[in-house]
C-alpha positions as CSV (number, residue, x, y, z in Angstrom):
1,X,0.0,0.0,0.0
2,X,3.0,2.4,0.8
3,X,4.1,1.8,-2.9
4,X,0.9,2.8,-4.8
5,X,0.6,5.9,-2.4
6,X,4.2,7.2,-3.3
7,X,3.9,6.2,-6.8
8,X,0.9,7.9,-7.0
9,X,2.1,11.0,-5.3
10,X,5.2,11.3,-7.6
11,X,2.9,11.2,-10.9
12,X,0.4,13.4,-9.2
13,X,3.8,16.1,-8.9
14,X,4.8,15.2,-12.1
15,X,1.6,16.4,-13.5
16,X,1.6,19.5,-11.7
17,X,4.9,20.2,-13.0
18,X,3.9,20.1,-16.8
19,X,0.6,22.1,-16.5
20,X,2.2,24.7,-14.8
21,X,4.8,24.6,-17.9
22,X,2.3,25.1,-19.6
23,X,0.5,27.7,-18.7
24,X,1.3,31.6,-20.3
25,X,0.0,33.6,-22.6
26,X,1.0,32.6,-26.5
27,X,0.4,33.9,-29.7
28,X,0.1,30.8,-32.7
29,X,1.9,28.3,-29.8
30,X,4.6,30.4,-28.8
31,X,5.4,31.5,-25.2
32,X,5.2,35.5,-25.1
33,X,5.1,35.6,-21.1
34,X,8.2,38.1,-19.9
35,X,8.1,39.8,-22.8
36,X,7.3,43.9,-23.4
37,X,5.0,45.4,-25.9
38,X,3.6,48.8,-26.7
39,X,0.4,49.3,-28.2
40,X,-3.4,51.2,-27.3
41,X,-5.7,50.0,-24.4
42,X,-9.2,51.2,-24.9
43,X,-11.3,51.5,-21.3
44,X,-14.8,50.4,-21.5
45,X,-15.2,52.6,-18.1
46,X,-13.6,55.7,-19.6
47,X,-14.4,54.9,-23.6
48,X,-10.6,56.9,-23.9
49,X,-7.9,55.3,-25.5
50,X,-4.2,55.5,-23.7
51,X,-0.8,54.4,-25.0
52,X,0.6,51.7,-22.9
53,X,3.5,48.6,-22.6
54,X,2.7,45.0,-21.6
55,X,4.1,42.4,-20.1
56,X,2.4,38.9,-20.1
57,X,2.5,36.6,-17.2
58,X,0.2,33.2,-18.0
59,X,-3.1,34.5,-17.4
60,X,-2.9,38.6,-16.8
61,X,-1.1,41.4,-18.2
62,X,0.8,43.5,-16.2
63,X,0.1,47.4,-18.3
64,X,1.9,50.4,-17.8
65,X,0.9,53.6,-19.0
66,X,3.2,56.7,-20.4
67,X,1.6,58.8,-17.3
68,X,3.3,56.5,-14.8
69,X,0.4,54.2,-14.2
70,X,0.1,50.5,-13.5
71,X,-2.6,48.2,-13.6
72,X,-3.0,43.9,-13.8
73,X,-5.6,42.4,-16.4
74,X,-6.8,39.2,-16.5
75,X,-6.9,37.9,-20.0
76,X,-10.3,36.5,-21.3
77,X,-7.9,34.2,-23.0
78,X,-3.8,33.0,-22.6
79,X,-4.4,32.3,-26.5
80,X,-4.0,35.0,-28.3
81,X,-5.7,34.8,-31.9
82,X,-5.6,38.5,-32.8
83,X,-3.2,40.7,-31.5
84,X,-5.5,43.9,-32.2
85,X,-8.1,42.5,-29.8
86,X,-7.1,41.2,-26.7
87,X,-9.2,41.6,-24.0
88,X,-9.3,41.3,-20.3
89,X,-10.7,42.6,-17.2
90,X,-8.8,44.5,-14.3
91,X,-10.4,43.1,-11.0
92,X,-9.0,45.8,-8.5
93,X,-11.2,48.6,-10.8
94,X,-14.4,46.6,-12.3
95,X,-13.0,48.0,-15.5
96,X,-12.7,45.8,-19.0
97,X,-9.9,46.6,-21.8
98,X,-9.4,45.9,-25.0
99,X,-6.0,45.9,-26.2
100,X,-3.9,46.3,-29.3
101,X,-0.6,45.2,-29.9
102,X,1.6,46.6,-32.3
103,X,4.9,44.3,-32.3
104,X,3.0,41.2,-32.5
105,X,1.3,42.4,-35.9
């Protein structure tokens, strides 16, 4: 009985492992987490575009605006299809965005 248990334990980690490998956000299957890119956010609360850089990390989107703000979106989606509408929702404000990427054109 010890023997399943810790067999079962060590495939349980394994499996862990790879999903959290595989996690991030990606754009036609490749990894774009840690990387920075400029582009336009548009505000559904303010209906006001604002310049901004990204930074993906699996699931949100850490954006920083020229003015010296910060905010953290969750993405709708870690697959990105089109890079001129990704959206996602920042929790801390009840606010949704839609985002446009330029270097991923």
């Amino acid at each position: 009985m010890k023997r399943e248990t810790k067999y079962f334990f060590q495939i349980f980690t394994l499996l862990i492992v790879f999903y959290s490998f595989s996690l991030g956000a990606e754009y036609y299957g490749k990894n774009i987490d840690g990387i920075i890119f400029d582009g336009v956010a548009y505000s559904y609360s303010t209906g006001r575009y604002y310049y901004f850089w990204v930074e993906f990390d699996n699931e949100e989107g850490n954006i920083y605006f020229s003015n010296g703000g910060k905010i953290t979106i969750t993405l709708d989606d870690e697959e990105i299809e089109d890079p001129t509408s990704i959206s996602g929702y920042d929790y801390k404000h009840s606010v949704f965005w839609e985002l446009e990427i330029n270097d991923l054109k």
